[in-house]
C-alpha positions in Angstrom: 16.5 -71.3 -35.3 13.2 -69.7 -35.2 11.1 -69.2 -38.1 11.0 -65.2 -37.8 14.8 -65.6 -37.0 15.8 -67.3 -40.3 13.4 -64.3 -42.3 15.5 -61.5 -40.7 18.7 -63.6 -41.6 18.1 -64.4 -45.2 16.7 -60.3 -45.6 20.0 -59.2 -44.3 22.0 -61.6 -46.0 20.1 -60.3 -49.2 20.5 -56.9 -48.4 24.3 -57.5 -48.0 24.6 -59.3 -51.3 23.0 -56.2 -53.2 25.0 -54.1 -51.7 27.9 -55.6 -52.5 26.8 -56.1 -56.2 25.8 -53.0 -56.0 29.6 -51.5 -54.8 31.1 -53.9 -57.2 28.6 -52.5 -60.0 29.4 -49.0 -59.3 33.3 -50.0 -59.4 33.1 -51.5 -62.8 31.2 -48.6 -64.3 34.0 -46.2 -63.3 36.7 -48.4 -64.2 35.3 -49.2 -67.8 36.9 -46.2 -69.6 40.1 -46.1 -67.7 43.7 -46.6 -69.3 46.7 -46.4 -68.6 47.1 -42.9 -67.8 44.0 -41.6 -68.6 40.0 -41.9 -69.4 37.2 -41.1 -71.9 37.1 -37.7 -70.8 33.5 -35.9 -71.2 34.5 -33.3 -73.0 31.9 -30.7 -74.9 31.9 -31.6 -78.8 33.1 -34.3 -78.5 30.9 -38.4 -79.0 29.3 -39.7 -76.1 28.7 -43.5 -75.8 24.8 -43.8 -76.0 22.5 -45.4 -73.5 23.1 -46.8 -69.7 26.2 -48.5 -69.8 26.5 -51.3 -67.0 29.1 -53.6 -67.5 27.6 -56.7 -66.0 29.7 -59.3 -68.0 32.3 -58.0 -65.3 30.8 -59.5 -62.2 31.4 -62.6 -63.7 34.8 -64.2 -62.4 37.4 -65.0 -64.7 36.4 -68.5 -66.7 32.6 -68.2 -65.8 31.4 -68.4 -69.1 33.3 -71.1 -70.2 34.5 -73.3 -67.4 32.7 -76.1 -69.0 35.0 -75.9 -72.3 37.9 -77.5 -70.4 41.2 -76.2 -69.2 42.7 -73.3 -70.6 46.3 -74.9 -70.4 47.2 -77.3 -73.5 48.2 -80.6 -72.6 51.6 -81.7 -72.4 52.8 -83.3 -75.5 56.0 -84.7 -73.6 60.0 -83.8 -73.4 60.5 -86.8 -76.4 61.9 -84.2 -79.3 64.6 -81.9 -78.9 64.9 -80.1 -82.5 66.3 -76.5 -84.0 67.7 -75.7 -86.5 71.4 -75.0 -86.2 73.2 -71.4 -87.9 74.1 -73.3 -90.7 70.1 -74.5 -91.7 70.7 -78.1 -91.1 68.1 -79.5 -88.6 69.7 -81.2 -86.0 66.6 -83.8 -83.9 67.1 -86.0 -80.7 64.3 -88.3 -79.8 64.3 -90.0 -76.3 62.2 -92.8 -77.7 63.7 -95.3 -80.2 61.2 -94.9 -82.8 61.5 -93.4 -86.0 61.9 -90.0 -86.7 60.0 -88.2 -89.4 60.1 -84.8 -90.8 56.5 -82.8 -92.3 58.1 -80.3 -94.7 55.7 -77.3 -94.3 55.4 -75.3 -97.5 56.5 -71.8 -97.9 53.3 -70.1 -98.8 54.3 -66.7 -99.4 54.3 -66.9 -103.4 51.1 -68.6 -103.5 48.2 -67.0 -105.9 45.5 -66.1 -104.4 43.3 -69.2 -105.9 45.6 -71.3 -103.3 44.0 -69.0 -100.3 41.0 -69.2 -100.6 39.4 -69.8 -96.7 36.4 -72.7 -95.8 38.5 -75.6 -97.2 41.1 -74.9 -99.6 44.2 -72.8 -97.9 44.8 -75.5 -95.4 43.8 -78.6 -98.0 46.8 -77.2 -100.1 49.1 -76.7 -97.3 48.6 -80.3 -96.3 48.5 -81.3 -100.1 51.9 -79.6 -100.2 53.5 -81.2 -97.0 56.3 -83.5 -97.8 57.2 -86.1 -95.3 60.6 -87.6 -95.2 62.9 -90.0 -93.0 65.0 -87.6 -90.5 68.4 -87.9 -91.3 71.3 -86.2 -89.8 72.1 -83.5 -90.4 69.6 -82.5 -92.4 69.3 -80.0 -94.5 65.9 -78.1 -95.3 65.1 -76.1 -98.5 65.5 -72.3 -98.2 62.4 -70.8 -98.2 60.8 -73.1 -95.6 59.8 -70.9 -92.5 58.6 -74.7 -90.6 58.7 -78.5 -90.2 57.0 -80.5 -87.9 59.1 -83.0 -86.0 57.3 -86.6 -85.3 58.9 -89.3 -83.2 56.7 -91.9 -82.0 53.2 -90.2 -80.5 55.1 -86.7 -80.2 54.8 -84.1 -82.4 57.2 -80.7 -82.3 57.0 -77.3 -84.7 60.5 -76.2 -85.2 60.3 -72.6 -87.2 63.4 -70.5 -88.5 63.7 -67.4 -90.7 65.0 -68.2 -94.1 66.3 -67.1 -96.2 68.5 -65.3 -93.1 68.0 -61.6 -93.3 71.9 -60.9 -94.1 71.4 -63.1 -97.4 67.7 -61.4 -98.2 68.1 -60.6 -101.5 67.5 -56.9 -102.5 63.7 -55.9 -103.5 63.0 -53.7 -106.3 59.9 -52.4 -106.7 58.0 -52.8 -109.9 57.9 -49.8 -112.5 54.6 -49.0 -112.1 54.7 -47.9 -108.2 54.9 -44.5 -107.0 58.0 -45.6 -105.1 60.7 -42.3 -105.0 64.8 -43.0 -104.9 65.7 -43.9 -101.3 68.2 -44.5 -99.3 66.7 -48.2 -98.4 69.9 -48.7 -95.5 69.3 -47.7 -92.1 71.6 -46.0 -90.1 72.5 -46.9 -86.5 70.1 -44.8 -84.7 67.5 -45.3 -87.5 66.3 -41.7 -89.5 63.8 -44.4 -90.3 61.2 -46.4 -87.7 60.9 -50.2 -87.6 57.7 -51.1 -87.1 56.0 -54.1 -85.4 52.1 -54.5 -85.6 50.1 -56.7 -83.4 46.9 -56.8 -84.6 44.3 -58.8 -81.6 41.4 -59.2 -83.5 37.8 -58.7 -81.6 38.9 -56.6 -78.6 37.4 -54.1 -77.3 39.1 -51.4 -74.9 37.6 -53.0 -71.9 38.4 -56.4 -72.8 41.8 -55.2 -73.2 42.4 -54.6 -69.6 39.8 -57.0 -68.4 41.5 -60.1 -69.4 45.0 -59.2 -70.4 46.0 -57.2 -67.0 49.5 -58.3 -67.4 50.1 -57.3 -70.7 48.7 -53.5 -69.7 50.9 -53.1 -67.1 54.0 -54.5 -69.4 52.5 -52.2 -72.4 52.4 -49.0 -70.0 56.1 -49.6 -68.7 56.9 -48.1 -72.5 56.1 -45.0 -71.6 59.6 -44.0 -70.8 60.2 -39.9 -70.9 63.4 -39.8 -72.9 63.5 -43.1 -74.5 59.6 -43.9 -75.8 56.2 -42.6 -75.7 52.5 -44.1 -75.1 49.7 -43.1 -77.1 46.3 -44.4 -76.4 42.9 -44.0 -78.0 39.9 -43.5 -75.8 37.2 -42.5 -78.8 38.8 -45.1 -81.4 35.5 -46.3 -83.2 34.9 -49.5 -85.7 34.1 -49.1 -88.7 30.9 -51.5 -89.7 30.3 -54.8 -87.7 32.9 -57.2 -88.5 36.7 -57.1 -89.5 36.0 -56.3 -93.2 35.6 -52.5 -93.1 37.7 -52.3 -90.4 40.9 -53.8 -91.6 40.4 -52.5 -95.2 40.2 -48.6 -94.3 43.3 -49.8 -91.8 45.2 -52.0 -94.8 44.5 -50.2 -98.0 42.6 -46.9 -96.9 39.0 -47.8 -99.2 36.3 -49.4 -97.4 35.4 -50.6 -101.0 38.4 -50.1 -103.5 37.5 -48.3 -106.3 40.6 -48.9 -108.3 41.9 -52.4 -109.5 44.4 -54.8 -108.0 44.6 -52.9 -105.0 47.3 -53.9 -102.6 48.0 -54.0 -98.7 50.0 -51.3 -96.6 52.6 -53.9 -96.4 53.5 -53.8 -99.8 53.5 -50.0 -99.6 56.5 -50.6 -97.0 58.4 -53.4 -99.5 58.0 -50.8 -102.1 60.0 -47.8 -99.8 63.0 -50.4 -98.5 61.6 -52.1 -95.6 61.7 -55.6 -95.2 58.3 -57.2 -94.8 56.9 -60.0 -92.7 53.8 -61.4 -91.7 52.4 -64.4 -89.7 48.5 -65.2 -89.6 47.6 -67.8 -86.9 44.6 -68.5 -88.5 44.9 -70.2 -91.6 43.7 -67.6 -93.4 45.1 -64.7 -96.0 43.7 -61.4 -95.5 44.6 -59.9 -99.0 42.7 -63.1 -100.3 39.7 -63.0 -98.1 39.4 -59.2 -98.7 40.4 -58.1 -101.3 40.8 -61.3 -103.8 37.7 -59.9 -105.6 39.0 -56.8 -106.2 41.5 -58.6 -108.7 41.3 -59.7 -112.3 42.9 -62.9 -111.9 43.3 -65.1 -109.1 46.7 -66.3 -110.4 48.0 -63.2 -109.1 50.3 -63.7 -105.9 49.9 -60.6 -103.9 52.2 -62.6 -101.2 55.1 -62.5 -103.7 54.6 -59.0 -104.2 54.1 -57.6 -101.0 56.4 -59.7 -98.2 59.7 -61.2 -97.7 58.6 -63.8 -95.1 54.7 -65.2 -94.5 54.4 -68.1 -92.1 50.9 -69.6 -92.2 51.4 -73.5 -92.8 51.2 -74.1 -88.8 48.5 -73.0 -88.1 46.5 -74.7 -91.3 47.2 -78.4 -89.8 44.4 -80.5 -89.0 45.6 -80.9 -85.4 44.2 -77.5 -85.0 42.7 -76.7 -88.0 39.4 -78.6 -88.9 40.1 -80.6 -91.9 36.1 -81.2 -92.6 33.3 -79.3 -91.9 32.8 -76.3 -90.0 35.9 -74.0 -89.8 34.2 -71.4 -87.9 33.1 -73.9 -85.3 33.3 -73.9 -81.3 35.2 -76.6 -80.1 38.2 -77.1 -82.4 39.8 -74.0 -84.7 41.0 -70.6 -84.6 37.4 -69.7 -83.3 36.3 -72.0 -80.8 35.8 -71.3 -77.2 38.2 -73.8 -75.9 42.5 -73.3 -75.3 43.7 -72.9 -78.7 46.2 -75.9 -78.6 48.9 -77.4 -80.9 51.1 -79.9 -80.2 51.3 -79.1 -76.1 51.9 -75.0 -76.8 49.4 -72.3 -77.1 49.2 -71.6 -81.3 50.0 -68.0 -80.5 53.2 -68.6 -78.8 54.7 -70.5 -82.1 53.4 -67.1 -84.0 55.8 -65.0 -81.4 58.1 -67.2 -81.5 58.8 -66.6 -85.1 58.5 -62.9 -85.2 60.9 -63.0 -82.5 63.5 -64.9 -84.3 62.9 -62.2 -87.4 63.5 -59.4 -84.8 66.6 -60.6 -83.6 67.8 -61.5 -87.2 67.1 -58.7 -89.0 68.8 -56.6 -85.5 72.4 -58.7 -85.8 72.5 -57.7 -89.3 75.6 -55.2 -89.8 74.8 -51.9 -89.6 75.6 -50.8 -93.2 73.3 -53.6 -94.5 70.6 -53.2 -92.3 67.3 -52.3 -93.1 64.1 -51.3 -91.4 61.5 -53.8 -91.3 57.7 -53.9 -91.1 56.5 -56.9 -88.8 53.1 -58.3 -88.3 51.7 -60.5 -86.4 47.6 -61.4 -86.6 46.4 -63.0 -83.4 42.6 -64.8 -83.1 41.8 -65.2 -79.2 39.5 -62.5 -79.0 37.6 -63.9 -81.4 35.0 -66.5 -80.0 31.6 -65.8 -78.0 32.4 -66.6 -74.3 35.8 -64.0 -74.3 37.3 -66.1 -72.1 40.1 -67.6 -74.3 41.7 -64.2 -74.7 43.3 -64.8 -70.9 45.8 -67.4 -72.6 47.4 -64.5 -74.7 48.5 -62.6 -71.7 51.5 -64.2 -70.4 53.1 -64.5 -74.0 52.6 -61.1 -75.1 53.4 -59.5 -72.0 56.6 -61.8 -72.7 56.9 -60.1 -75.9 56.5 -56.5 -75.0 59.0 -56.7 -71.8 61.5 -58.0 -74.3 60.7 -55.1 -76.7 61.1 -53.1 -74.0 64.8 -54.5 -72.7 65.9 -55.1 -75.9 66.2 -51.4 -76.3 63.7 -52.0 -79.7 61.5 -49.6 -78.6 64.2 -46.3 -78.8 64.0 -47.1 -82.7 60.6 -49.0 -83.7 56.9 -47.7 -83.6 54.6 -50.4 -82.0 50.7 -50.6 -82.4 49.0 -52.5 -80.2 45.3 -52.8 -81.7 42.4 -54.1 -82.9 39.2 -53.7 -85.5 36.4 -53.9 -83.0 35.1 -55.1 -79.8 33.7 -58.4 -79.1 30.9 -59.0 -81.4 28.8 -62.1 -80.2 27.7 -63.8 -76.7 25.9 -62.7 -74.0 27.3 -59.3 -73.8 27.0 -58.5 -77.3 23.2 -60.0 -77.5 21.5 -58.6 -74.3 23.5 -55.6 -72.9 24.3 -52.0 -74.0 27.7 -52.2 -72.3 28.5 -55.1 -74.8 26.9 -52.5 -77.5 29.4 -50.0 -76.7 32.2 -52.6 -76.3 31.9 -53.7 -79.7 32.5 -50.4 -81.2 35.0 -49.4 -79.2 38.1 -51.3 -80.1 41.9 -51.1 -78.5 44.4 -48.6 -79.8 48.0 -48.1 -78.1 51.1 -47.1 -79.9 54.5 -46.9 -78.9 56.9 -44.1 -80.2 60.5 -43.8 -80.0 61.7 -40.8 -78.5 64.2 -39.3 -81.4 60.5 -39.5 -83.5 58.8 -38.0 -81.3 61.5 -35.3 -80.7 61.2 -35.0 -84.8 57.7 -33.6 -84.0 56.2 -29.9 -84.4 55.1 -28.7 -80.9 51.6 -28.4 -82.9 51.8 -32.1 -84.0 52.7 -33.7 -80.3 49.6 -32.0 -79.7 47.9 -33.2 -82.3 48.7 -36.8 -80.5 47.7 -35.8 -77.1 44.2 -34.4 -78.2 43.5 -37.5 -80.4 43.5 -39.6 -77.9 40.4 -37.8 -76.7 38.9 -37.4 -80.4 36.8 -39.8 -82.6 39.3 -41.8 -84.9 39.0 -44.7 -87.0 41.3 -47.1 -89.2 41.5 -44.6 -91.4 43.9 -42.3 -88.8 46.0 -45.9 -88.6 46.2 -46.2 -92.1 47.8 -42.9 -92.7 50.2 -42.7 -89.8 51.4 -45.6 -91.5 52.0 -44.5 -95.1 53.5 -41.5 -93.1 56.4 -43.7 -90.8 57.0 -45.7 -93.7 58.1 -42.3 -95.7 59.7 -41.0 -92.8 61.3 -38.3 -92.5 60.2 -37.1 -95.7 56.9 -38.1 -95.6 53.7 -36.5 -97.3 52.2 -33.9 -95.7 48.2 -34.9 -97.6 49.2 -38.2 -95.3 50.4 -37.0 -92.6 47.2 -34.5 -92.0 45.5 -37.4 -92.2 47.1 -39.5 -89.6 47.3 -39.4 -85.8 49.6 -36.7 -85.8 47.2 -33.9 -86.8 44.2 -33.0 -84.7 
């Protein structure tokens, strides 16, 4: 090949290259504010996203910016155990090996004081200071209370989880004097006058992320939107509120981005105090009412836990197998914020956390109908959070696992669902160097799922209110009152509920 040859080559090989960087660039920049049945529309009055926005981080293939971390799949930790728990509590273990079998009793951390939860090096040293290990025996029988044990049998390890107490032997809640709780009717009819709700709260993700790396779920999520059966709301202007989770979740959580009054507590115990049953799993060793709003409280000896749910499951997700023992919890390589697959024992640490609220869904739905009550479910998942945003791919399968089933279950003709988040991604490249990751930052995911008959229950002027929302600049603070307004429903109050999603 001649000299001038190979120059007229390489400039057309070039020129290609752009161009197709170029059409890919172009494709990506009118993708970036789609949903799933709409866009950001420009519409006059309302915010604009300021500055060029090109979404570079998306010519990137999948695994690009941390293919050097290692496989996203966690290594098999062998067929050895077969354990559950049997209808009766007593856990029942088979080991192919002929070693001996041991059992980690995982504490039940839900009536802990908050000096217990404290992050950096104490929540997960009193969880392991707390572990009990005994010989397995069969049958064995496991304290109620205890929402996990760890199975061990030679070099394999196994996390067997059950609900417990059983929610048909839940004992009844009442509410302390002092709470503005009114005289309900805390059964739920067949049908339910009163929404379940489940809350899947993906920390750090923005709505492009979203659909970027969890393309499954999206499709699964958008299947809810079923005319007659359940609705899809989604928010295109939904904005974060400060840099980090703290503002965020505490305008979402206890509607005061700093509390002015003392001992404030979570939404959730808002629901415990109006009948519903309460739940909620954190997959990251960490409490939230602690973390943000332990200083709001005279005494750390208070248990706002104990108060507030009927079931917590955290112990997991504290051991050292994942959770860093010493040194740097917030570190990359080994933790609920590290860039690598978020491993435990062979499984993905999210999928033990939707294994668990899954068993609680199924419970609390075989109870008989005249004892059944609606429940409040939560469920706190960390894969968005880590520079690279990378390791959120791992969550898709699983949850779009979890919203099929809510789906053909027939959960979603009685429970609201949020799908959402506090912000966008908030460090790496995209964050650091490019407006796009400026934008994506602020703009966090927002979808819920209605059921129809609540939707029916709707003023023509409120289902309006919905539809133009999804177009408006909203907050946590919309999320927090459509809350406190499904968890007085039907007879909720209208200062909420002008507040909420359901007013324009």
């Amino acid at each position: 090949m001649t000299v001038p040859n190979f120059i007229v080559i390489l400039g057309l090989s070039t020129v290609g290259i752009l161009c197709g960087v170029g059409a890919a660039l172009r494709h990506y920049m009118y993708v970036f504010d789609q949903g799933m049945f709409d866009r950001l529309q420009d519409i006059p009055g309302e915010c604009k996203w300021q500055g060029a926005n090109y979404p570079l981080v998306d010519l990137l293939p999948a695994g690009t910016q941390n293919f050097w971390a290692g496989s996203m799949h966690c290594k098999s930790n062998g067929n050895t155990i077969m354990a559950s728990f049997d209808n009766k509590g007593y856990l029942n273990v088979s080991c192919s090996t002929n070693d001996t079998v041991y059992v980690d009793i995982l504490p039940d951390t839900r009536t802990w004081p908050l000096s217990a939860k404290s992050k950096w090096q104490v929540f997960n040293h009193v969880v392991l200071n707390n572990t009990v290990r005994v010989d397995y025996k069969e049958p064995m029988a496991v304290e109620d209370g205890i929402q996990a044990v760890v199975v061990r049998c030679g070099s394999a390890s196994k996390i067997v989880t059950r609900v417990s107490p059983p929610p048909s032997r839940l004992a009844d809640y009442t509410p302390p004097e002092n709470t503005d709780t009114r005289a309900l009717d805390l059964r739920m009819p067949i049908g339910g006058k009163r929404p379940n709700v489940v809350f899947l709260f993906l920390d750090a993700v923005s709505h492009r992320q979203f659909y970027r790396r969890l393309n499954k779920s999206a499709k699964t999520l958008a299947s809810l939107h079923r005319p007659g059966k359940s609705s899809v709301t989604e928010l295109y202007r939904y904005h974060s509120l400060g840099f980090s989770t703290d503002n965020s979740t505490k305008a979402m959580y206890i509607g005061e981005i700093n509390p002015g009054r003392i001992n404030p507590l979570p939404i959730w115990a808002y629901f415990r105090d109006r009948g519903y049953v309460t739940a909620r799993v954190e997959t990251s060793c960490e409490d939230w009412s602690r973390t943000y709003l332990g200083h709001y409280h005279r005494t750390k000896a208070y248990s706002v836990g104990e108060r507030s749910l009927d079931y917590e499951l955290s112990s997991p997700f504290c051991l050292p197998e994942f959770y860093p023992a010493v040194g740097n919890s917030f570190g990359n390589f080994k933790g609920p914020f590290s860039i690598t697959a978020r491993c435990l024992y062979g499984r993905h640490v999210h999928e033990y956390g939707f294994d668990y609220i899954d068993q609680l869904r199924h419970e609390l739905r075989s109870v008989e109908d005249d004892k059944r009550r609606p429940y409040l479910l939560m469920l706190n998942l960390m894969e968005g959070h880590e520079g690279t945003g990378e390791v959120l791919r791992t969550l898709d399968e699983r949850l779009s696992q979890f919203l099929a089933d809510f789906r053909d279950s027939g959960e979603a003709e009685d429970t609201a669902l949020f799908v959402l988040s506090d912000h966008g991604l908030h460090m790496g490249l995209n964050m650091a160097f490019i407006n796009s990751g400026k934008i994506e930052h602020k703009n966090p995911f927002f979808s819920m799922v209605l059921p129809e008959w609540l939707h029916a229950q709707l003023s023509d002027e409120s289902k309006l209110g919905l539809q133009l929302n999804e177009q408006r600049l909203t907050t946590a603070f919309e999320t927090h009152y459509t809350l406190r307004t499904l968890a007085n429903w039907p007879e909720y109050s209208q200062e909420d509920f002008a507040k909420s999603l359901f007013t324009a």
